[in-house]
N, C-alpha and C positions, 0 to 999 in steps of 0.2 A: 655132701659134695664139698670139694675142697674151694679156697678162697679161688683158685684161677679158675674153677669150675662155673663158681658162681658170676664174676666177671664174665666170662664167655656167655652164658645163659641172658644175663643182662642184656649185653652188646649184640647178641645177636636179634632178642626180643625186640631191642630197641631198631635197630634195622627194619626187618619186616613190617612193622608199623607205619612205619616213615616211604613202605612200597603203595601204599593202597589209598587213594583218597578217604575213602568210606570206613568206619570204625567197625574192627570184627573183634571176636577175641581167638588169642591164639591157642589154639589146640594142640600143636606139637611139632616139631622139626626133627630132621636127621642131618647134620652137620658130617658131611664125608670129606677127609683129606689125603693128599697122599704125599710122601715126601719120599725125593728120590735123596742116595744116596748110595757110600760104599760100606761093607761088611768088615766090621774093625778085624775080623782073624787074618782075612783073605783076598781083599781091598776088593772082591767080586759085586759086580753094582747091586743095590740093594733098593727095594722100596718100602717103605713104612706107610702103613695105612691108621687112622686115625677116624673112631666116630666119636661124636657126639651128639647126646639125646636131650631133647628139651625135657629142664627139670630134673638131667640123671638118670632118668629111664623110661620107658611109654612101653604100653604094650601090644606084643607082638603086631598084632592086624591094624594097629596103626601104623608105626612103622613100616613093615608091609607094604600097605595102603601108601604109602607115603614114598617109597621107593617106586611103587609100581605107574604111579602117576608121574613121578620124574623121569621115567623109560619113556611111556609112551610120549609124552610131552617132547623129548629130545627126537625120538624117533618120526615125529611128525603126525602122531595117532589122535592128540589134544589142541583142536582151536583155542584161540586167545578168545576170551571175553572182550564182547567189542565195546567200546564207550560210547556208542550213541545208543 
């Protein structure tokens, strides 16, 4: 992994941590971004998408696993764990 790689991988580990009162260990993320923009030939708008994977790379069914629970979660299929 390159040095910005490794920063990222930090920064984001560090995050997650800082979400949860309770100590767990991390087992893996998928960090998805998109950046809009225009097409330097043909100034036609463009979007760039960008992943990143805790550690550089996880495999597949985790990942997976890891997108499929962020659908249903958005989509309203996943309760919140309640705190009492």
């Amino acid at each position: 992994m390159s040095e910005d790689q490794l920063q990222l991988d930090d920064a984001v580990q560090e995050f997650v941590k800082n979400q949860h009162d309770s100590p767990g260990v991390l087992t893996g993320y998928v960090l998805i971004s998109a950046e809009e923009g225009f097409h330097p030939d043909d100034g036609a708008p463009a979007t760039n998408y960008t992943f990143a994977l805790m550690g550089g790379d996880l495999p597949a069914h985790v990942i997976l696993g890891l997108l499929d629970y962020a659908q249903a979660a958005f989509r309203g299929g996943v309760r919140p764990v309640s705190d009492e």
